[in-house]
N, C-alpha and C positions, 0 to 999 in steps of 0.2 A: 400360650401360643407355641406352638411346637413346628418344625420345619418335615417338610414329610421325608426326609433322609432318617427320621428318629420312627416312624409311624410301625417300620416294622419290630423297633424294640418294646413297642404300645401293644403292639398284636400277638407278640412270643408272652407275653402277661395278661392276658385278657380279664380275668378273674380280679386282679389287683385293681387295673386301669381304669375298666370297664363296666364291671359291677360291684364291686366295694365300693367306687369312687362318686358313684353316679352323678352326684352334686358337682365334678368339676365340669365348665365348660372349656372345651378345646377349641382353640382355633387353628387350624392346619395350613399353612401357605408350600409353597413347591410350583414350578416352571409346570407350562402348560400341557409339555406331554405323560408328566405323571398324576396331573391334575385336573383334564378334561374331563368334563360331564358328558358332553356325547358323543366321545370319540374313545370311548372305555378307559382313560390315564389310569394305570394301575394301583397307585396308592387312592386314587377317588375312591376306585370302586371296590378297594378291600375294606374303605372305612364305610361305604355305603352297605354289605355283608354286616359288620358289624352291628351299626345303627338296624339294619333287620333281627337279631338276635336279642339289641339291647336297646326296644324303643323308644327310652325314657330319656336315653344317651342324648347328652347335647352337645354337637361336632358343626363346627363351620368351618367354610373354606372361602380361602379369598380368592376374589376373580380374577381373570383376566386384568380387566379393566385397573380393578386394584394393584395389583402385584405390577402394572406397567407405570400407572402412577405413585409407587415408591421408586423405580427408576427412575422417572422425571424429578421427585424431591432429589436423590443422588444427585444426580446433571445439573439441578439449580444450586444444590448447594457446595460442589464441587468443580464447576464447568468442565466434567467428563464423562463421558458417555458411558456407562456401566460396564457393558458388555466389550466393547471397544478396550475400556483398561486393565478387559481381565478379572473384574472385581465379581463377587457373589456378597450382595448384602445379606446378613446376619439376620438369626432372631430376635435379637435386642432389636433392629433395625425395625423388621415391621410388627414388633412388639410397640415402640416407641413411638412408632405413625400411629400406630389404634388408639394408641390411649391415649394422643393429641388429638384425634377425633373424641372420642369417647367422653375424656373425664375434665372436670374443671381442675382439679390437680393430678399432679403425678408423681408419686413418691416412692424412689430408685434403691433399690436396696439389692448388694452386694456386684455393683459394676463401678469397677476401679474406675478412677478420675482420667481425665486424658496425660494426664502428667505421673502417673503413679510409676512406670515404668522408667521414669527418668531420676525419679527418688535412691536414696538409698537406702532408705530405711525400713526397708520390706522383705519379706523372708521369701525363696524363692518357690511359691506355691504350684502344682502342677498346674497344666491350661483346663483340665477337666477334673475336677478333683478324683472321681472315679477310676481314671487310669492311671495303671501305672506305669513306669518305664517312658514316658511321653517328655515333650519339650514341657520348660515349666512356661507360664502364661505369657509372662513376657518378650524372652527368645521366639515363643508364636507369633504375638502378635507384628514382629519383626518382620521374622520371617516373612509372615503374610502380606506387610505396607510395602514390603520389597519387591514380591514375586511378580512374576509380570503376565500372567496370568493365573486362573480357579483360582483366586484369594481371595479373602475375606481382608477388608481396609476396617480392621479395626481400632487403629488409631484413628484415625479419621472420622470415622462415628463416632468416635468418642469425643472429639474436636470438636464436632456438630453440632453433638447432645450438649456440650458445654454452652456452642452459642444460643442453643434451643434454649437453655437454663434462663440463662439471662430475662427474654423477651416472654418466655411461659411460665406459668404456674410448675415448674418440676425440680424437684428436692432431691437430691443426691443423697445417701445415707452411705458410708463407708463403715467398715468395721476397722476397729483397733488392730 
């Protein structure tokens, strides 16, 4: 599941992503003006280029319809309105809706507990491991439960996912 903010780091590697990979399938989600089908959203239609190039390539994207029904999960399980609190749900977010669609289990492997940041016994990891010089993860995800707008509430998904745990089939795996 990848967020189409990441789609043009998929496209600067074509060769890697695209045809070594052939076997993964991508799900692409993004807000509906970079993700119209007929009103040309710019990341639709460079991954639609793509899929011409590379036929065999398996790329979905989520609707409309979808992408406003993970707002509404937010709203019922929050009682606030997404967009109104400023928040941008995550890819863990509608990673986590598919595969509560999808699978009869779901087993979670390397996303911190919702209580991990209040621990102390964790060493202070970057928020992406890939960068450097950045906040470490959990001064981010602070940051972000604070901001009062473009933030990502990922404590709070996190909160969610925990009570998701409970009532569903989903297995948390943490590393040492």
């Amino acid at each position: 599941v990848v967020s189409h903010t990441s789609v043009p780091l998929l496209l600067r590697n074509q060769p890697y992503f695209f045809q070594q990979s052939q076997e993964t399938l991508y799900i692409v989600w993004g807000p509906a003006k970079k993700m119209n089908r007929e009103k040309a959203g710019a990341t639709y239609q460079a991954l639609l280029k793509v899929t011409e190039t590379s036929p065999r390539l398996q790329i979905y994207t989520l609707t409309e319809e979808k992408m406003a029904y993970c707002d509404d999960v937010f709203q019922n399980e929050t009682g606030k309105n997404r967009v109104k609190s400023g928040s941008f749900l995550s890819t863990g977010w509608f990673t986590m809706i598919l595969a509560m669609e999808l699978c009869e289990q779901i087993c979670v492997f390397g996303m911190v507990s919702d209580s991990y940041c209040r621990e102390k016994n964790h060493s202070s990891v970057p928020y992406h491991y890939f960068e450097k010089g950045q906040l470490d993860e959990c001064r981010m995800y602070l940051v972000h439960e604070r901001a009062h707008r473009a933030a990502h509430r990922f404590i709070t998904e996190k909160t969610i996912f925990s009570r998701w745990a409970k009532r569903k089939n989903i297995v948390f795996t943490h590393s040492s």
